[in-house]
Backbone of each chain as ProteinMPNN parsed JSONL, in Angstrom:
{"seq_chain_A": "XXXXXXXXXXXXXXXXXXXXXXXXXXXXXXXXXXXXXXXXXXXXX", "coords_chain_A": {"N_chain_A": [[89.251, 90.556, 102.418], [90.148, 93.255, 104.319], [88.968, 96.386, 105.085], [90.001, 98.83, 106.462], [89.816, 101.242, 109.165], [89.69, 105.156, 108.154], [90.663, 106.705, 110.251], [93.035, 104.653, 111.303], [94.987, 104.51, 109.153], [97.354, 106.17, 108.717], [98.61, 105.028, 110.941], [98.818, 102.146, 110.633], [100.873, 101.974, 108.072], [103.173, 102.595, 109.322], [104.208, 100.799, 110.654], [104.926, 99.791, 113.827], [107.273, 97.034, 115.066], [107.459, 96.337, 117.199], [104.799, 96.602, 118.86], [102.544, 94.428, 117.93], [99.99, 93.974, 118.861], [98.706, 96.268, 118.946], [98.411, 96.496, 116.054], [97.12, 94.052, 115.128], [95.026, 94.817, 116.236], [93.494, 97.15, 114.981], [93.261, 95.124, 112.581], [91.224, 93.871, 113.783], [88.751, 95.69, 113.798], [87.104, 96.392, 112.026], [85.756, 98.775, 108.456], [82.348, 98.35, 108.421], [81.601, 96.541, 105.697], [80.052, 95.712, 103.042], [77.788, 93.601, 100.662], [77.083, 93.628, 97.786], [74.668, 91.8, 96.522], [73.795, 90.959, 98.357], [71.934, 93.49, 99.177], [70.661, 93.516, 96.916], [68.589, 91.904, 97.675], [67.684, 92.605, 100.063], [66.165, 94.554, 99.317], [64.293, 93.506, 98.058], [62.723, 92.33, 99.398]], "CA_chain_A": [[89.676, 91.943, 102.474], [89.598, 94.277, 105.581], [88.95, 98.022, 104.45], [90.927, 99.531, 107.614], [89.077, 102.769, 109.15], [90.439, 106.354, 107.904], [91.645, 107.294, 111.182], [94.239, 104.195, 111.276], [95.839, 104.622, 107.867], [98.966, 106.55, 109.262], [99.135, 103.966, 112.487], [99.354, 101.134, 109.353], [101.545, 102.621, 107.347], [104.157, 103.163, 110.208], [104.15, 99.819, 112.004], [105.802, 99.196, 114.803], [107.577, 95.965, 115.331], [107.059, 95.84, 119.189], [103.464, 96.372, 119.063], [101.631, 93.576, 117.102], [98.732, 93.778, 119.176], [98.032, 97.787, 118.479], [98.713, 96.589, 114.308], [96.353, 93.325, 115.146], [93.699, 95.532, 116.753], [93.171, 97.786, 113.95], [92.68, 94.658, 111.386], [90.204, 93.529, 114.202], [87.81, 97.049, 113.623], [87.15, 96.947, 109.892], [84.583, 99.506, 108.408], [80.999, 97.444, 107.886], [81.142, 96.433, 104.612], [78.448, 94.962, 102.31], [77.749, 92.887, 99.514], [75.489, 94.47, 96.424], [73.558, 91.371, 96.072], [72.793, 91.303, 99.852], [71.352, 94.746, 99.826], [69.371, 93.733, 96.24], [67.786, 90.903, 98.074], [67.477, 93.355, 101.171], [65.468, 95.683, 98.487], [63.33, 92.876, 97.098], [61.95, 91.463, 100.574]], "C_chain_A": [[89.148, 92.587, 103.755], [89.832, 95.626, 105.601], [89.02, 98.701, 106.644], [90.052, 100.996, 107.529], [90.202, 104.155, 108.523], [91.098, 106.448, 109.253], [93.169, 106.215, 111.844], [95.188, 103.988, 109.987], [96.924, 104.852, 108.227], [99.664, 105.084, 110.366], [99.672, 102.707, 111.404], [100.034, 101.069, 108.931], [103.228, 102.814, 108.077], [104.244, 102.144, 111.395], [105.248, 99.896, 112.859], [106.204, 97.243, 115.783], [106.853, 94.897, 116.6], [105.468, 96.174, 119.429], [102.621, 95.954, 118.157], [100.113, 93.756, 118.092], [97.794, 94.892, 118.932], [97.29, 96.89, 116.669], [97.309, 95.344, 114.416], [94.528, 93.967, 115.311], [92.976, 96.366, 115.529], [92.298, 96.877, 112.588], [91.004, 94.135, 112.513], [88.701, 94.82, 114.283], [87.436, 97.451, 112.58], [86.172, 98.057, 109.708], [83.829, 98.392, 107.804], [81.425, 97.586, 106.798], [80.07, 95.402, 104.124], [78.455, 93.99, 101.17], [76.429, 93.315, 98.767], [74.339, 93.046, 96.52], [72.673, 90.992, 97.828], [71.695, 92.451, 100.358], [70.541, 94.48, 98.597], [68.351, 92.729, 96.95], [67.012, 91.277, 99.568], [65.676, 94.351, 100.794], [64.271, 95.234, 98.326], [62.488, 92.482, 97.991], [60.868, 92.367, 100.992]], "O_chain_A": [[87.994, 92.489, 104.172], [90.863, 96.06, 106.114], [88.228, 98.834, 107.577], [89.71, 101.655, 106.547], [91.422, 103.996, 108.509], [92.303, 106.198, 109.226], [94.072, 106.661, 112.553], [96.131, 103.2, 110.05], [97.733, 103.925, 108.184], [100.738, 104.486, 110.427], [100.859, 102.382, 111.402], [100.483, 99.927, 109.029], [104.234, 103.11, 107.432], [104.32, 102.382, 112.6], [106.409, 100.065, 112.487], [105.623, 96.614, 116.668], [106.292, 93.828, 116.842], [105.072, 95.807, 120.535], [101.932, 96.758, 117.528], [99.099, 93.491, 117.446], [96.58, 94.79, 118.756], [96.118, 96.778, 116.309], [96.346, 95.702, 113.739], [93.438, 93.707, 114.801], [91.814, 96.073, 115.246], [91.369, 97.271, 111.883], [89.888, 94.083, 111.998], [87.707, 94.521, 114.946], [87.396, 98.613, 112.173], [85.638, 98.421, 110.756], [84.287, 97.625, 106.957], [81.767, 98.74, 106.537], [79.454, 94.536, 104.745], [79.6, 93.656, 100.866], [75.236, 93.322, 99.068], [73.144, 93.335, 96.587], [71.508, 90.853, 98.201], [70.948, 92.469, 101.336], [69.467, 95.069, 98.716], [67.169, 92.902, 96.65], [66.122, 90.624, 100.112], [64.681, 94.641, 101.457], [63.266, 95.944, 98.36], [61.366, 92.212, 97.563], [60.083, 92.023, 101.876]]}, "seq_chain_B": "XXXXXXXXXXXXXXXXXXXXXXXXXXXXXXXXXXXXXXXXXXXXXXXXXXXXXXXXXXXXXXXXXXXXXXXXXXXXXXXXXXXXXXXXXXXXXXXXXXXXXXXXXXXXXXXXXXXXXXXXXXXXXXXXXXXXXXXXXXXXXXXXXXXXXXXXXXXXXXXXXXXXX", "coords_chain_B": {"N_chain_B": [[87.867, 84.808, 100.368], [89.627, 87.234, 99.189], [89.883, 87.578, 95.744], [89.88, 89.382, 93.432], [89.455, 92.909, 92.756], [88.218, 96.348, 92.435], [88.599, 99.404, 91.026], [87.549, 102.66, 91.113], [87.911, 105.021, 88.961], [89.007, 109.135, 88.984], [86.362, 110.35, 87.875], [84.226, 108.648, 88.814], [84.616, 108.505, 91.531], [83.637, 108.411, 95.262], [82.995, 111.082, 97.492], [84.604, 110.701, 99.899], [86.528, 109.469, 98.812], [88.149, 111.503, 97.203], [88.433, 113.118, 99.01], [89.882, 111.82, 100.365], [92.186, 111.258, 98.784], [93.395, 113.936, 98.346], [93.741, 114.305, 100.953], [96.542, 112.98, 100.829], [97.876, 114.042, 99.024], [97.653, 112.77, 96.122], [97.341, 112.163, 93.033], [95.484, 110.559, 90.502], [95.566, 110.467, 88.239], [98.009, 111.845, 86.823], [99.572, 110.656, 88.178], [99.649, 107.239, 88.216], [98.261, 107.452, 85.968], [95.458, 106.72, 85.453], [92.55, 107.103, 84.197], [89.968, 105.562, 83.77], [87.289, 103.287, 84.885], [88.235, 100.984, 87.245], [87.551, 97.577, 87.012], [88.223, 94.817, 87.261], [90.823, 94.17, 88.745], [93.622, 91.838, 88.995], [95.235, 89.487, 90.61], [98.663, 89.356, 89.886], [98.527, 91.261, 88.367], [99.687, 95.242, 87.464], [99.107, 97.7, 90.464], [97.516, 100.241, 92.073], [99.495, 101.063, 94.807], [99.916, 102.257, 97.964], [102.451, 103.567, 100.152], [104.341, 103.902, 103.015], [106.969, 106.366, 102.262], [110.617, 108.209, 102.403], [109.454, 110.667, 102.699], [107.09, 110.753, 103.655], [103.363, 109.663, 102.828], [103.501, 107.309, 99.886], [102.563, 107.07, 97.144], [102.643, 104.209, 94.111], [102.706, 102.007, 91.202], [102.433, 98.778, 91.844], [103.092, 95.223, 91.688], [100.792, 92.87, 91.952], [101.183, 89.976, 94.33], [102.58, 88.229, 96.861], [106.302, 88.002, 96.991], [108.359, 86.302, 98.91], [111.774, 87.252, 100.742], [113.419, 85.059, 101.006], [112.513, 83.572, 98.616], [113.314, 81.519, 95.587], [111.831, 81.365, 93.189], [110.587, 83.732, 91.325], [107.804, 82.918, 90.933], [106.077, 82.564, 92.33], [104.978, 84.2, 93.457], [102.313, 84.947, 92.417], [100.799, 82.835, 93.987], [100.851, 83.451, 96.407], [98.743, 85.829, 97.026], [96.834, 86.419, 99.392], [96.713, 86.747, 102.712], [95.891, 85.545, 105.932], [94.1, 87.477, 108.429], [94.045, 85.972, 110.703], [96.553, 83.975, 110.734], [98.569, 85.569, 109.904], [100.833, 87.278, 111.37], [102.379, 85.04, 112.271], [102.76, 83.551, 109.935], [105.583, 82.031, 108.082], [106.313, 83.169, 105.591], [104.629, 85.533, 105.813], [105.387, 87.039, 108.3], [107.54, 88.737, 108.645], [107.494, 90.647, 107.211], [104.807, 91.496, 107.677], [105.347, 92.551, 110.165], [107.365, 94.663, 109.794], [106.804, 95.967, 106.848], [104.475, 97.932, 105.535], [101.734, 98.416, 103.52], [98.683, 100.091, 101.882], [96.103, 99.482, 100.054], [94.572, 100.88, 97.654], [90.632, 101.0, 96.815], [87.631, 100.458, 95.474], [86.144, 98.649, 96.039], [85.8, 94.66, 96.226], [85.631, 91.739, 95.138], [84.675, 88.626, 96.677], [84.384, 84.953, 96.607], [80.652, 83.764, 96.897], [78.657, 81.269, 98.034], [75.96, 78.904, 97.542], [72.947, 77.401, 97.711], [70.677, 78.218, 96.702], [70.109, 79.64, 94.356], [70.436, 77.184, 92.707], [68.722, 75.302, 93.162], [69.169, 72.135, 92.695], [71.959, 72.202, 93.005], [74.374, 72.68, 95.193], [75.933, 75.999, 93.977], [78.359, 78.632, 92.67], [79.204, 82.234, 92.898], [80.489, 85.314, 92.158], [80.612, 87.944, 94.807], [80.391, 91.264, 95.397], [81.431, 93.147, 97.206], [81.722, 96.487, 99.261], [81.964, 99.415, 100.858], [80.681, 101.642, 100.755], [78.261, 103.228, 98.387], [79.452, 104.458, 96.382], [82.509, 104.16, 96.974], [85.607, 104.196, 98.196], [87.943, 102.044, 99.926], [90.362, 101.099, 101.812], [92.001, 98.075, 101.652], [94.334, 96.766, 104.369], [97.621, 95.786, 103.316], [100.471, 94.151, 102.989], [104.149, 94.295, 102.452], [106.891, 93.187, 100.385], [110.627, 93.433, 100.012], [112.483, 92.917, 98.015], [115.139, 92.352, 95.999], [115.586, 91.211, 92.657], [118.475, 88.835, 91.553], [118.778, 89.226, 89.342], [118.457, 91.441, 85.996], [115.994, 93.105, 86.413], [113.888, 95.515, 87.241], [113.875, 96.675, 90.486], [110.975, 95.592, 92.655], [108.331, 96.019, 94.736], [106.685, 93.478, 95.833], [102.875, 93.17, 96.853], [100.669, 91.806, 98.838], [97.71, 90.908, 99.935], [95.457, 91.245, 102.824], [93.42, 89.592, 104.207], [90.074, 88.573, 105.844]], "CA_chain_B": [[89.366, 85.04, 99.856], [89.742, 88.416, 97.99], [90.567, 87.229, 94.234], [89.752, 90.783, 92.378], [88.828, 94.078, 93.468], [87.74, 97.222, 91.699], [89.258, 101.012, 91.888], [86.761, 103.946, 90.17], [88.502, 106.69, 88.464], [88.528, 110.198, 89.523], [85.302, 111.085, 87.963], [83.027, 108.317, 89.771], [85.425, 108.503, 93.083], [83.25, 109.269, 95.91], [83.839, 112.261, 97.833], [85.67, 110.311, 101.042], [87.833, 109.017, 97.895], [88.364, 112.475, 96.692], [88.857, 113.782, 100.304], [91.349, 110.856, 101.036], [93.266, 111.6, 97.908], [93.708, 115.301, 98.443], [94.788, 114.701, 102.283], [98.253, 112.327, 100.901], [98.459, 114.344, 97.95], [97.739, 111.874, 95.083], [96.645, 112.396, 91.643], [95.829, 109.115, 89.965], [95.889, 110.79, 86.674], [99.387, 112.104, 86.363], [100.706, 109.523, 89.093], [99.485, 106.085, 87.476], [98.049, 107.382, 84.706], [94.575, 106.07, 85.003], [91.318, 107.743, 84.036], [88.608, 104.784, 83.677], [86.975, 103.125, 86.308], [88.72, 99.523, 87.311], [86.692, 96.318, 87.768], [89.129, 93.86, 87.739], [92.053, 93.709, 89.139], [93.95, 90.559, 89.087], [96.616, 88.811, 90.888], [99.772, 89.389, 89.533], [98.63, 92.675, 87.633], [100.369, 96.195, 88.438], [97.714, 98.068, 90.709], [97.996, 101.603, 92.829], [99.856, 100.877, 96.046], [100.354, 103.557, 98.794], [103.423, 102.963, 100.973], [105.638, 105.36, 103.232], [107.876, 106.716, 101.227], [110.79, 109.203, 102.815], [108.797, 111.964, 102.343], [105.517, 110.278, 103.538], [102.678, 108.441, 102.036], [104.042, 107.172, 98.36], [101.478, 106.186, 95.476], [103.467, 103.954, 92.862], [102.382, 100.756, 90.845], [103.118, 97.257, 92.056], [102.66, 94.192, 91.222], [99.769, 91.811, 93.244], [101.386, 88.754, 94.497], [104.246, 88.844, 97.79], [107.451, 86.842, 97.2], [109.261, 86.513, 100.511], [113.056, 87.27, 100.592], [113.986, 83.896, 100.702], [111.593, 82.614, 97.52], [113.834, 81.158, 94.517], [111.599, 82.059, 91.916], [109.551, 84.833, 91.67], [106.545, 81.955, 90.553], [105.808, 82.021, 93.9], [104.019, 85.534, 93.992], [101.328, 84.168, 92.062], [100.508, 82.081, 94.817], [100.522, 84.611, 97.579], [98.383, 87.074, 97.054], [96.266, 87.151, 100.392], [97.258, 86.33, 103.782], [94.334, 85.829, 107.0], [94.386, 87.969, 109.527], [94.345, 85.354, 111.915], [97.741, 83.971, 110.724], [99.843, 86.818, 108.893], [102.066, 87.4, 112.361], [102.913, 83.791, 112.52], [103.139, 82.226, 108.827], [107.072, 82.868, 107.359], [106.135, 83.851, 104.286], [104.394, 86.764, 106.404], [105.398, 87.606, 109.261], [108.576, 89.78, 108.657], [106.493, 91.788, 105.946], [103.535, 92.086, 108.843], [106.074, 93.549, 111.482], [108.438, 96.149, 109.539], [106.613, 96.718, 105.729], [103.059, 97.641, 105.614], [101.143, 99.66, 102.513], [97.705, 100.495, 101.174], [95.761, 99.089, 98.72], [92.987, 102.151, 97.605], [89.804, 99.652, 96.357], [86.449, 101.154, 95.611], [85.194, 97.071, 96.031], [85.779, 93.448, 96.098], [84.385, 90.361, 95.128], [84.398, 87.373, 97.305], [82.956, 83.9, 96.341], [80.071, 82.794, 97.987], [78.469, 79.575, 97.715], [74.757, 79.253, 97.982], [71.782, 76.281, 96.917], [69.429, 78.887, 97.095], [69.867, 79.76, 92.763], [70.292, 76.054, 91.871], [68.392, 73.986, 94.607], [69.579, 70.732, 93.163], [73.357, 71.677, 93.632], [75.647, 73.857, 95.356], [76.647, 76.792, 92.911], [79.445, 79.519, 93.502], [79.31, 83.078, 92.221], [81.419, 85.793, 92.997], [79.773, 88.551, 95.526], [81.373, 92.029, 95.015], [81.834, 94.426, 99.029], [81.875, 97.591, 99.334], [81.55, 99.921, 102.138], [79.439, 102.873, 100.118], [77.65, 103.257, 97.125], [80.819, 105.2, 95.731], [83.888, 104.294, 97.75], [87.162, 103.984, 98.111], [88.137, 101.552, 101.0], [92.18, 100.545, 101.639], [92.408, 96.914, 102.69], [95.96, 96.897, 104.553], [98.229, 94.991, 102.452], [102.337, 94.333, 103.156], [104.974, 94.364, 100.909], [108.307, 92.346, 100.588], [111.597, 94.233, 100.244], [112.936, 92.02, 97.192], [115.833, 93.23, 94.664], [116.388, 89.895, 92.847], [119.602, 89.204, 91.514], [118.53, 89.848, 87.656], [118.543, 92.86, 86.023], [114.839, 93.743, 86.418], [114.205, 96.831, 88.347], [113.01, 96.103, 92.152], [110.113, 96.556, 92.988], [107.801, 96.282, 95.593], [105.034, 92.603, 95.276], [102.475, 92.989, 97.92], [99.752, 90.505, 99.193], [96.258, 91.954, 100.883], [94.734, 90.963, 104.18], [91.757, 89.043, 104.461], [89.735, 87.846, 107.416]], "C_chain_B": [[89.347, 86.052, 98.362], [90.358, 88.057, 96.664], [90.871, 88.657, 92.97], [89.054, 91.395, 93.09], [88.927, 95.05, 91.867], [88.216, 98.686, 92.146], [88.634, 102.121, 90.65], [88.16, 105.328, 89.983], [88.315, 107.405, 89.027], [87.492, 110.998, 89.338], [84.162, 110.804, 88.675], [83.809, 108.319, 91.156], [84.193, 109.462, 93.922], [84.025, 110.209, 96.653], [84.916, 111.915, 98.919], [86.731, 110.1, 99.894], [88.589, 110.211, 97.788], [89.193, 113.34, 98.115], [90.365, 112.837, 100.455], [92.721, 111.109, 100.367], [93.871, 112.973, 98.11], [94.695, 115.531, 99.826], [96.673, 113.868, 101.813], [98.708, 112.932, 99.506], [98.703, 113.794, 96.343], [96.792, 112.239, 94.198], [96.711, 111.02, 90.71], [96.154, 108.884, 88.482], [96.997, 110.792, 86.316], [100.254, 111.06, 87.216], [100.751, 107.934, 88.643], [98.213, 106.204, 85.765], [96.477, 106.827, 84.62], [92.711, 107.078, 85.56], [89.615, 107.096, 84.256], [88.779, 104.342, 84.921], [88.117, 101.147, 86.175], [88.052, 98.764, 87.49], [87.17, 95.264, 88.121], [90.21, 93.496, 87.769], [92.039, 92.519, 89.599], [95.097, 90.303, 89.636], [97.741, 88.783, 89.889], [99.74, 90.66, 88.341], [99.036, 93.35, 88.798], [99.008, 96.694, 89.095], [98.668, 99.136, 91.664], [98.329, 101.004, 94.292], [99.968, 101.986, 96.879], [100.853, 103.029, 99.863], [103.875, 104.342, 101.779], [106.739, 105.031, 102.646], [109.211, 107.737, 102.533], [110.424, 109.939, 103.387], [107.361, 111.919, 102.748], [104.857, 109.504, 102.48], [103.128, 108.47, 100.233], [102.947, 106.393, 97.762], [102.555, 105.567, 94.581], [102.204, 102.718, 92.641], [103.173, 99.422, 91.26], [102.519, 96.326, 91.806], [102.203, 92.954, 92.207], [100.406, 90.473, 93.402], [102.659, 88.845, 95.672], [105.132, 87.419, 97.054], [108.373, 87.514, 97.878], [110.365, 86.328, 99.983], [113.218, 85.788, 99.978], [113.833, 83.112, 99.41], [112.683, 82.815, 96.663], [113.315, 81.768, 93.246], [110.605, 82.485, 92.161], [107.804, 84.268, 91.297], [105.605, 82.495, 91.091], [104.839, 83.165, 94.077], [102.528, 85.588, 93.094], [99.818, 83.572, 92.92], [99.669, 82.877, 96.12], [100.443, 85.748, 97.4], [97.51, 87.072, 98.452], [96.992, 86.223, 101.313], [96.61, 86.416, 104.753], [94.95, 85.986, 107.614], [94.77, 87.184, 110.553], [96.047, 84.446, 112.328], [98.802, 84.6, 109.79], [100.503, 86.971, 109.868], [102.572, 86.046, 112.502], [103.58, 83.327, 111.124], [104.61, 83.021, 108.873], [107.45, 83.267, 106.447], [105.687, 85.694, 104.747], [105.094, 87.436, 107.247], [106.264, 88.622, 109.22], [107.867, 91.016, 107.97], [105.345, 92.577, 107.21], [104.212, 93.312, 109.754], [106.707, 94.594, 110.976], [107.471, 97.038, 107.925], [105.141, 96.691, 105.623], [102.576, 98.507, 104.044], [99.672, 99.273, 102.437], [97.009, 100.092, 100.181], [94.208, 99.85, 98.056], [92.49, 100.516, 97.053], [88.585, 100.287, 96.827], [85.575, 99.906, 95.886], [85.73, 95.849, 95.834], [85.331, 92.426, 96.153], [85.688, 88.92, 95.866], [83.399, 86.557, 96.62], [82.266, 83.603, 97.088], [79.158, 82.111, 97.113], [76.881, 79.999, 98.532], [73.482, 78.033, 96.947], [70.772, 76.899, 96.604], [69.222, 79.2, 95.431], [69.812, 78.555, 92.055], [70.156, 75.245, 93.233], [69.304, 72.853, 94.062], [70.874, 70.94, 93.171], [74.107, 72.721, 93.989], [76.416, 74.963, 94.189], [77.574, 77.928, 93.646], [79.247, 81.096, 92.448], [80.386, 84.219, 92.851], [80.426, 87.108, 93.335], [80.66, 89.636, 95.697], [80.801, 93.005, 96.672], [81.787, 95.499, 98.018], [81.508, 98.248, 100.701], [80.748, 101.366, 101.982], [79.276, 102.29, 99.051], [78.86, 103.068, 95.98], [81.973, 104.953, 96.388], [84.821, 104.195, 97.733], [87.419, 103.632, 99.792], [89.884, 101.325, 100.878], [91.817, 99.602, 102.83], [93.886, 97.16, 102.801], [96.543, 95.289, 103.472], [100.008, 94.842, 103.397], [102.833, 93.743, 102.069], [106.463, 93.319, 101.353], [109.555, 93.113, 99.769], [112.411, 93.257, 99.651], [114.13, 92.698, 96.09], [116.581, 91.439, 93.933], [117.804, 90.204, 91.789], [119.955, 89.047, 89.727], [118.728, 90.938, 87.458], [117.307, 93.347, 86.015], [115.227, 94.69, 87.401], [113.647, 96.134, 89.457], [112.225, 96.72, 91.944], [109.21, 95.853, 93.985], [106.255, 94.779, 95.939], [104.352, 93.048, 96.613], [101.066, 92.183, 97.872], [99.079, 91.531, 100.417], [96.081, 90.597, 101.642], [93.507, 90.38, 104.096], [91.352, 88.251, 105.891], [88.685, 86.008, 106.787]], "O_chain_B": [[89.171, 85.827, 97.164], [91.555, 88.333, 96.587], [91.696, 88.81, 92.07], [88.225, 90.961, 93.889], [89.389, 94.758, 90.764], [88.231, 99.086, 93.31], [89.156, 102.325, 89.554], [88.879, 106.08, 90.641], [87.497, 107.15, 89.911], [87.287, 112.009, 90.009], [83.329, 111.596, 89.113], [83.013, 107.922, 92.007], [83.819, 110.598, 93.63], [85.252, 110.305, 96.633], [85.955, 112.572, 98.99], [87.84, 110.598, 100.089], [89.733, 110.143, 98.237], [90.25, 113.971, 98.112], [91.532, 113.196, 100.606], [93.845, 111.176, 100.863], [95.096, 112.986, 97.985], [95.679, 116.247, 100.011], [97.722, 114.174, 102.379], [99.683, 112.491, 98.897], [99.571, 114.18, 95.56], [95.639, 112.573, 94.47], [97.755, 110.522, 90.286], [96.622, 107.97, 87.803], [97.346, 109.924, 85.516], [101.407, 110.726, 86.944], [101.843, 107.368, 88.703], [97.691, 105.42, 84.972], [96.233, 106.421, 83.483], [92.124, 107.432, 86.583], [88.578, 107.64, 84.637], [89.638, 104.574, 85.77], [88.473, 100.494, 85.195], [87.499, 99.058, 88.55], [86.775, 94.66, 89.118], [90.698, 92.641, 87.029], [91.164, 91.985, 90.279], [96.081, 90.885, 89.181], [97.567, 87.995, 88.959], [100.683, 90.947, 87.604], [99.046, 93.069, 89.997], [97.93, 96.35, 88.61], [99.864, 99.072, 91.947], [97.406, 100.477, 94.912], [100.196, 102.968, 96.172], [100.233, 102.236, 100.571], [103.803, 105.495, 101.355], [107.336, 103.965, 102.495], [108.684, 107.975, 103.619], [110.797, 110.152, 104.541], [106.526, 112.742, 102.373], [105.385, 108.89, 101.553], [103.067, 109.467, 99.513], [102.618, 105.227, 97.98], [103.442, 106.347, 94.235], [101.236, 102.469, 93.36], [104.347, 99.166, 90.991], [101.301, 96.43, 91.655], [102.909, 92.286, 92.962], [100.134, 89.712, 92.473], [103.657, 89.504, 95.381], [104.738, 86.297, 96.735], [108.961, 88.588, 97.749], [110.491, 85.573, 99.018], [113.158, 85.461, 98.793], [114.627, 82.247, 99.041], [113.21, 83.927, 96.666], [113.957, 82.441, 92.44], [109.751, 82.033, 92.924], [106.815, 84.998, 91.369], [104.533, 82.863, 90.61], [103.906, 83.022, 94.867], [101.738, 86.494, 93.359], [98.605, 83.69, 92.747], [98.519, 82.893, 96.56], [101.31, 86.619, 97.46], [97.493, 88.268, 98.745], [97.668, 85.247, 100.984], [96.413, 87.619, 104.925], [96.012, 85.41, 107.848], [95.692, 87.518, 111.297], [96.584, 84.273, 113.422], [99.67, 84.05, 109.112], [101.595, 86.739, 109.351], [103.623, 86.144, 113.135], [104.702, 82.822, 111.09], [104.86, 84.107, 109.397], [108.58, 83.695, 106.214], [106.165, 86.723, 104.27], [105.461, 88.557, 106.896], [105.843, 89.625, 109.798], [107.833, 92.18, 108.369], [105.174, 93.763, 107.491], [103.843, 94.464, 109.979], [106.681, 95.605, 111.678], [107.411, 98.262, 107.802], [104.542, 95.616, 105.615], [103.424, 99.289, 103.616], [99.362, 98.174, 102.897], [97.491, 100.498, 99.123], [93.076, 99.366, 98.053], [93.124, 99.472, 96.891], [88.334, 100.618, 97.985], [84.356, 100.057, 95.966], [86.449, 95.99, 94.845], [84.636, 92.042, 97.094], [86.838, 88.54, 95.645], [82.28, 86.846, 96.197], [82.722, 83.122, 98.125], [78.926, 82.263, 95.914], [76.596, 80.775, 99.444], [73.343, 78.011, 95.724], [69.817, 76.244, 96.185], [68.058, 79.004, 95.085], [69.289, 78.55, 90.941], [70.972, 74.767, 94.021], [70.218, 72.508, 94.811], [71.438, 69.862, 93.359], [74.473, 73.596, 93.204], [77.451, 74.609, 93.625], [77.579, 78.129, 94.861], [79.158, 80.93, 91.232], [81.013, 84.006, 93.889], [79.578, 87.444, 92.508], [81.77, 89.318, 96.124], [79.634, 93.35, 96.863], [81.796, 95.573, 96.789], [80.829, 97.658, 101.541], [80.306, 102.033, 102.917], [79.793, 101.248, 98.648], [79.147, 102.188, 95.168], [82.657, 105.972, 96.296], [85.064, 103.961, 96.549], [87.241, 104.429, 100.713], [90.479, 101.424, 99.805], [91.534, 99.777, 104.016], [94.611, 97.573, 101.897], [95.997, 94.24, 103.127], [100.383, 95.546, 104.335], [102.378, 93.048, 101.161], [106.826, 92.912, 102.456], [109.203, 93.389, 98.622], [113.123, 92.611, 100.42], [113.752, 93.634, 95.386], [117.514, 90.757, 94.357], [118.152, 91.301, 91.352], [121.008, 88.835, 89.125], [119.135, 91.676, 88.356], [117.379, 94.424, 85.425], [116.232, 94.807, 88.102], [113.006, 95.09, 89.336], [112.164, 97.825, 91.405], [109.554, 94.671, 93.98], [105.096, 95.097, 96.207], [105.12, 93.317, 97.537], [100.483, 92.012, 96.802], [99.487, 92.343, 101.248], [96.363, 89.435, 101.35], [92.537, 91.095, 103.847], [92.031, 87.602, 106.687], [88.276, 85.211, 107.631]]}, "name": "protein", "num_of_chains": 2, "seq": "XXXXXXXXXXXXXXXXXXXXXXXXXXXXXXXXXXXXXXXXXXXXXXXXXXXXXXXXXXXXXXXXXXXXXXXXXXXXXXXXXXXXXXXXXXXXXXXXXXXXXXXXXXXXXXXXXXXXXXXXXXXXXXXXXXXXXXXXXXXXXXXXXXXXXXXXXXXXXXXXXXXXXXXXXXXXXXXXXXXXXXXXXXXXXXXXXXXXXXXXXXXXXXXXXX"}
């Protein structure tokens, strides 16, 4: 999964054919995400 | 490889959720009907999609799995529920879906397996490891959809298959 920033939602939503590399770029900028048992083992150290 | 994700109701929805919902106009109550929190969504269950619509961004229910124009039987959407970033513009199951139909998939979390000796030294075990990007959130992995009316009498509607890296 790649949780896409808020400010490209519309740009997503409204692809354009002729620019795969804009639509590519976007999945390449994800927001950080985490994993719960990474951050309990983060907690425990 | 995203197998199940999770989507909180509107009472634990954090506030970006709450904010996000308010800017496209969506009520998850009166629009899909759903009050509790979600934990697991599954491949080939319905789940909240957000597409352009006409009129702008559209909330409906669809059903997790793509089957590409061409697919014979709708089996097939089963199969393909995610698609990696690195080849969704190339495969031909994807690529048409990548370039013209895109949507939304709200998702307060998802579990990924990971694999790790570290809980059972003597052998490789697998559990599943649940994301998020807050405490409380609501993230939208991009998803695309396939533009299917088959030639039954079900209603059309909309399968789509999420993004993974």
């Amino acid at each position: 999964v790649i949780p896409i920033k808020p400010e490209n939602l519309e740009a997503w939503l409204d692809p354009q054919p002729g620019r795969l590399a804009d639509m590519m770029a976007i999945l390449e900028a994800p927001i950080d995400a985490y994993f719960e048992h990474e951050l309990v083992e983060r907690d425990a150290a | 490889m995203c197998g199940r994700y999770s989507l909180f109701g509107p009472a634990t929805a954090s506030r970006d959720a709450k904010e996000w919902m308010d800017r496209y106009g969506f009520d998850i109550i009166s629009q899909i009907n759903q009050r509790d929190d979600q934990f697991n969504i599954a491949p080939t269950q319905k789940a909240l999609i957000v597409g352009q619509g006409p009129d702008g961004a559209d909330a409906r229910m669809y059903r997790w799995g793509l089957i590409p124009t061409w697919a014979k039987d709708t089996k097939i959407g089963a199969k393909m529920i995610n698609a990696r970033a690195e080849t969704v513009a190339e495969k031909p199951a994807f690529r048409s879906a990548f370039k013209k139909r895109r949507c939304l998939v709200p998702a307060s979390g998802y579990f990924e397996w990971s694999w790790s000796s570290v809980r059972s030294p003597s052998r490789i075990c697998s559990w599943p490891a649940y994301g998020a990007t807050s405490r409380r959130p609501t993230t939208s992995p991009p998803s695309i959809a396939s533009r299917r009316s088959p030639a039954t009498r079900r209603p059309r509607f909309w399968p789509q298959a999420t993004i993974g890296a």
